[in-house]
C-alpha positions in Angstrom: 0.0 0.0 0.0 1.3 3.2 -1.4 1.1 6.8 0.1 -2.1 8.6 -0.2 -3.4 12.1 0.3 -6.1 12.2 2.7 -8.2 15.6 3.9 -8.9 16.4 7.7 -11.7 17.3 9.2 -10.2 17.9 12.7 -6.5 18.9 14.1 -6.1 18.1 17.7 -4.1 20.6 19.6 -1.6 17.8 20.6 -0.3 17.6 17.0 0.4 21.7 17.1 3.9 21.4 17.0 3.8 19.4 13.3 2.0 22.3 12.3 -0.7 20.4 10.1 -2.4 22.0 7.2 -5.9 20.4 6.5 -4.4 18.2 3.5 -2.0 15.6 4.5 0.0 12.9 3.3 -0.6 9.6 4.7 1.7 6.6 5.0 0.6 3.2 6.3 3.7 2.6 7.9 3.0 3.6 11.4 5.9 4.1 14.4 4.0 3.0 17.1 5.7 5.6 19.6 4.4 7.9 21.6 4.5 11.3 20.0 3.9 10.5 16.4 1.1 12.0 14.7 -1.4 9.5 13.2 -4.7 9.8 11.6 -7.8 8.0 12.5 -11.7 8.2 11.9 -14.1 8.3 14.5 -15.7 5.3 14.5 -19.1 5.9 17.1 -21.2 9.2 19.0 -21.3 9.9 22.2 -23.2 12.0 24.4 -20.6 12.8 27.1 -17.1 13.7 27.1 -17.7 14.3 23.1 -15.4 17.2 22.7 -12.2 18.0 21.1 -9.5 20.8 21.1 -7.9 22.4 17.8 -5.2 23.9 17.6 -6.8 27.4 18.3 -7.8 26.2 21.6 -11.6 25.8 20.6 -13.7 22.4 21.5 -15.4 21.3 18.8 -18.1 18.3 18.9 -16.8 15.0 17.3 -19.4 12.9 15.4 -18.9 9.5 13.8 -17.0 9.7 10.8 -15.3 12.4 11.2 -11.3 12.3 10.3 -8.8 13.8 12.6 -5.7 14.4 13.4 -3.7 13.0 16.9 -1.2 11.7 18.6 -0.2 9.0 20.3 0.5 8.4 23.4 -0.4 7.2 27.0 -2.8 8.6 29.8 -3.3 7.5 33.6 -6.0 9.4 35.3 -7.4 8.8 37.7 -10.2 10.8 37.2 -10.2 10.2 33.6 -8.9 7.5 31.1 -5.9 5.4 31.4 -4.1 3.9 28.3 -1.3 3.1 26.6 0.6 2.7 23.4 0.6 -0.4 21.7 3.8 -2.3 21.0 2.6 -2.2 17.1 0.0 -0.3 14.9 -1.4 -1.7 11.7 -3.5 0.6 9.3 -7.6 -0.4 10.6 -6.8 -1.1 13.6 -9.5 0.3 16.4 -7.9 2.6 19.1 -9.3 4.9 21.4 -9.2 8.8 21.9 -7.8 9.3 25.4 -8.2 12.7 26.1 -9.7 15.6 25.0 -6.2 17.1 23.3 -6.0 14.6 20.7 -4.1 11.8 22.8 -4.6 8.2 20.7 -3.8 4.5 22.5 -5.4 1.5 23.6 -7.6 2.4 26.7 -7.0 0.3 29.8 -9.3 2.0 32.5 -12.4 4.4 32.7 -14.2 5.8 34.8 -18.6 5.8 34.7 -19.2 9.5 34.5 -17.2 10.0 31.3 -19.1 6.8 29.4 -16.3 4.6 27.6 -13.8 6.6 25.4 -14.3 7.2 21.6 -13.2 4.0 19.4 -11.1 5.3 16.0 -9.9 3.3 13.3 -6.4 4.1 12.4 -5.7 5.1 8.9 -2.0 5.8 8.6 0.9 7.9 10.3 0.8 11.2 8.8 3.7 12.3 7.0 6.0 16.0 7.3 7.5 17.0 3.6 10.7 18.4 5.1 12.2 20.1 1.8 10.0 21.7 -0.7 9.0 19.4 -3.9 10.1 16.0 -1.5 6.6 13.8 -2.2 8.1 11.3 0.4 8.4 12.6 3.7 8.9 11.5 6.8 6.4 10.3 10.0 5.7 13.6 11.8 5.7 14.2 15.4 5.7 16.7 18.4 9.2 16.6 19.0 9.7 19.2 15.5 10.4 22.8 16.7 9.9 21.9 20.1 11.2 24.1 23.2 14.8 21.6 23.7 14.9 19.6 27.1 17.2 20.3 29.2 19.9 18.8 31.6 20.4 22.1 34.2 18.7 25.1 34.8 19.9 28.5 33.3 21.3 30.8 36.3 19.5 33.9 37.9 16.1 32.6 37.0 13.1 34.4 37.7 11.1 33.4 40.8 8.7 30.8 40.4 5.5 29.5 41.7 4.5 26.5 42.0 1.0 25.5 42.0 0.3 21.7 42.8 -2.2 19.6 44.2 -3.6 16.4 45.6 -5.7 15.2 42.7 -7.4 16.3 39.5 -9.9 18.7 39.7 -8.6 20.4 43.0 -8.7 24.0 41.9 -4.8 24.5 40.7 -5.8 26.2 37.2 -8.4 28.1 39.1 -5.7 29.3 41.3 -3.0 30.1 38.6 -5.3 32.4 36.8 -6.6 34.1 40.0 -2.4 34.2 40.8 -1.1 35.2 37.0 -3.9 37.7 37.2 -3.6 39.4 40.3 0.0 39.8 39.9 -0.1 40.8 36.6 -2.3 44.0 37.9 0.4 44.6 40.3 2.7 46.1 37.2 4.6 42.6 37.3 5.7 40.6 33.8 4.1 37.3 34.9 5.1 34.1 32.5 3.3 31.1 33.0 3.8 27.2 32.3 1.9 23.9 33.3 4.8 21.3 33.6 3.1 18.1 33.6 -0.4 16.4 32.4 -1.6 15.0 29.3 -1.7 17.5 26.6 -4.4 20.1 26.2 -4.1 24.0 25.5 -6.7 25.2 27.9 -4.9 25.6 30.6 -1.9 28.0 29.5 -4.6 29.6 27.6 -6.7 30.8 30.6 -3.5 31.9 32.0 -2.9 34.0 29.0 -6.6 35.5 29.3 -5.1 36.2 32.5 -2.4 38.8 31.5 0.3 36.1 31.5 3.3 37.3 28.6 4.0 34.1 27.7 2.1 30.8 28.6 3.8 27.1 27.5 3.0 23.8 28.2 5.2 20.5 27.9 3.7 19.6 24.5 5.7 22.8 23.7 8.8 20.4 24.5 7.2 17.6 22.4 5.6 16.0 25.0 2.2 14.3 24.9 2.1 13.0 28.7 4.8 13.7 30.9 6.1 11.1 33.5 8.7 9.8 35.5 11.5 9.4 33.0 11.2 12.9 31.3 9.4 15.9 33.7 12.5 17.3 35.2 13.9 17.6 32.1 11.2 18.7 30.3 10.2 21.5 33.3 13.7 22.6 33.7 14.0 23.6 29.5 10.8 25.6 29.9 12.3 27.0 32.8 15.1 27.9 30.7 13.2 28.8 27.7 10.9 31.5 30.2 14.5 32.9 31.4 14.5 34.4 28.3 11.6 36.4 28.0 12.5 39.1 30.9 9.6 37.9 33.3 9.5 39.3 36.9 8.1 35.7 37.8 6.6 32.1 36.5 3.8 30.5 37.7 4.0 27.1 36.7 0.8 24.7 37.2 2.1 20.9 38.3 -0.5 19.1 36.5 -2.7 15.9 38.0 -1.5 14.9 41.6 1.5 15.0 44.0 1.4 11.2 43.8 0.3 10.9 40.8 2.3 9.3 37.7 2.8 12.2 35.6 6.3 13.5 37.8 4.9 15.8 39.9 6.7 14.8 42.6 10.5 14.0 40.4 10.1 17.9 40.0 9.3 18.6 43.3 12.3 16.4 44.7 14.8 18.0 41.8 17.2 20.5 44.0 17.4 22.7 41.3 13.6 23.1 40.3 13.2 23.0 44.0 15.8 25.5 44.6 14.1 28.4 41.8 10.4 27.7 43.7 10.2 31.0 45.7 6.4 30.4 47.1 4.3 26.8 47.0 0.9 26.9 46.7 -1.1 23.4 47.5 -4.5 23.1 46.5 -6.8 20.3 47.8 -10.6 19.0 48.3 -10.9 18.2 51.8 -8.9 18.4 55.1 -7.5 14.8 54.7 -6.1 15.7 51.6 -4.6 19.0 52.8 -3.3 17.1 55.8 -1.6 14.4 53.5 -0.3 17.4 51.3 1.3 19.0 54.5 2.9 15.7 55.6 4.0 15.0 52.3 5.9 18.6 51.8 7.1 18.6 55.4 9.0 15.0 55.5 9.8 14.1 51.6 9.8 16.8 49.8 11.1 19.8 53.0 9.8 22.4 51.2 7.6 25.1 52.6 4.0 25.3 51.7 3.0 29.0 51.0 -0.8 28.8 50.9 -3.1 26.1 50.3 -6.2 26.9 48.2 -8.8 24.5 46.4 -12.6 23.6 47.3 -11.1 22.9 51.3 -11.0 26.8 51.5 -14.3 27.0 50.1 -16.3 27.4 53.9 -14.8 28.9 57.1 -14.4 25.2 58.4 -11.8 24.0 55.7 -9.5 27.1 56.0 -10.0 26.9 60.0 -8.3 23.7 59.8 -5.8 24.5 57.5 -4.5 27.2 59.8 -5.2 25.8 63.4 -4.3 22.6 62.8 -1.6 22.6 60.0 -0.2 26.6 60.5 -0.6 27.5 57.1 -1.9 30.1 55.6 -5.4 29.5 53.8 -6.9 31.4 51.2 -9.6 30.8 48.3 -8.6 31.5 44.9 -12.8 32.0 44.2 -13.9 34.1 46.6 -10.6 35.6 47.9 -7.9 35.9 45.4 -6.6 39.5 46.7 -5.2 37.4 49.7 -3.8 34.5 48.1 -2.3 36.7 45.5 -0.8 38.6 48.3 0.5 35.0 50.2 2.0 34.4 46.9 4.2 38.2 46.9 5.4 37.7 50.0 6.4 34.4 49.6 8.3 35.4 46.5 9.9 38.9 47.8 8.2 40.7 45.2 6.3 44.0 45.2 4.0 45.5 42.9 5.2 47.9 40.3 4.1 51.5 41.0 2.0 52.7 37.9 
């Protein structure tokens, strides 16, 4: 079977860095690694969970039959689906679409509220023309003009902030968009990343909204789903990368959960990532999970916690807790953002710019 030109209908933001045009070529050899870029059709409906994200950051509702655009690689949510890349990949074979950036493997775990994922029938790796006039190309994949990993941190780095917490859905994006924009009211030049998750947009793109300069993710660094072998280095060349754009200070979102398996905790245990973290912000649901959080800060990883935020600081009784019990500042990035942002400034040393 030859090389054929097929049309797209949809172009997942995880592909962005192969910068796709709508027309592609198609190859049915297919590298069955995580980060390629492989077409598939969507092979049923559903009624939940039905979305997807284009490049431009919009969700767009997928219907059967339509052709799109992702890539592959692994996912394990707890919250969400888990999967994985197979060890090989044959042209009409039925995968599944893991998340709602475009992520492609072979589901191993879901959970009830989000219905099983969508099946798609793999039509070929898509192919980059890397010279103008070559019809033969090569498979294309994330890791093409991506933000370079990196081994050590630049010197004289800009303060950072680290927003983590205890689980999905805890309130850390609510929290880093409350943070990037309060500070970025004060007069400061806020950057902003999300270091580790599976790849979607949405977040560095609220933080934008926010008044963030910049905003990058590690699909930037050709990353679909960050874990254990590759989050420090990935984290440390956006750190790197955000050096260079003269910002008073980063916020930078830790994706899933401190114990999760996407290397939130490798980055919080690096010296040097550590090191450049100026104020720690935990978010969490409940007061067993802020108590965990505190324990697990205070004896493996020895760094300070700032603030904690998140749905536990939603009612008096949550935050009570938080500071009787654990003697940490507690603040809700909802309903009280003026004093978390202000946590945040003093933990970092910084003051507001006079206008």
């Amino acid at each position: 079977m030859e090389s054929f030109r097929l049309k797209l209908d949809r172009i997942t933001s995880a592909t962005r860095n192969a910068a796709l045009s709508r027309d592609v070529l198609i190859s049915p050899q297919i590298r069955a690694t995580e980060g390629y870029v492989v077409a598939a059709r969507v092979l049923s409906d559903k009624v939940t969970y039905n979305e997807i994200e284009d490049v431009s950051g919009r969700l767009i509702r997928l219907r059967a039959g339509d052709v799109l655009a992702g890539v592959l690689g692994r996912r394990r949510a707890l919250k969400g689906y888990a999967g994985e890349v197979p060890e090989s990949i044959s042209v009409g074979d039925t995968l599944q679409l893991l998340n709602m950036g475009g992520i492609i493997g072979r589901c191993t775990s879901y959970v009830d509220e989000l219905g099983l994922p969508f099946d798609v029938e793999i039509l070929g790796a898509v192919l980059r023309i890397p010279a103008a006039g070559d019809r033969v190309g090569e498979p294309a994949d994330i890791l093409h003009g991506a933000i370079p990993q990196a081994e050590e941190l630049r010197p004289n780095l800009p303060p950072v902030v680290y927003v983590a917490g205890t689980a999905m859905n805890s309130g850390k994006t609510v929290a880093c968009v409350q943070i990037v924009r309060h500070l970025s009211k004060a007069g400061l030049k806020v950057a902003a990343c999300k270091l580790t998750g599976v790849s979607l947009r949405r977040d560095a793109l609220g933080m934008l909204d926010a008044g963030a300069t910049h905003a990058f993710t590690f699909n930037d660094a050709g990353v679909a789903t960050t874990h254990d072998h590759c989050a420090v280095s990935v984290a440390r060349g956006i750190m790197n990368h955000l050096a260079g754009t003269n910002a008073d200070v980063v916020v930078a979102e830790l994706g899933d959960g401190i114990l999760g398996e996407y290397g939130v905790a490798d980055i919080l245990e690096d010296p040097g990532l550590a090191a450049a973290g100026k104020a720690f912000v935990v978010c969490a649901p409940d007061q067993v999970a802020a108590w965990g959080a505190h324990e697990l800060f205070e004896t493996r990883f020895k760094l300070p916690i700032t603030v904690m935020s998140g749905p536990v600081t939603d009612s008096g009784v949550g935050r009570d807790f938080i500071q009787q019990t654990l003697g940490v500042p507690a603040h809700n990035a909802r309903h009280d953002a003026d004093s978390l942002a202000r946590a945040v400034m003093e933990g970092t040393g910084l003051a507001a710019v006079p206008a």
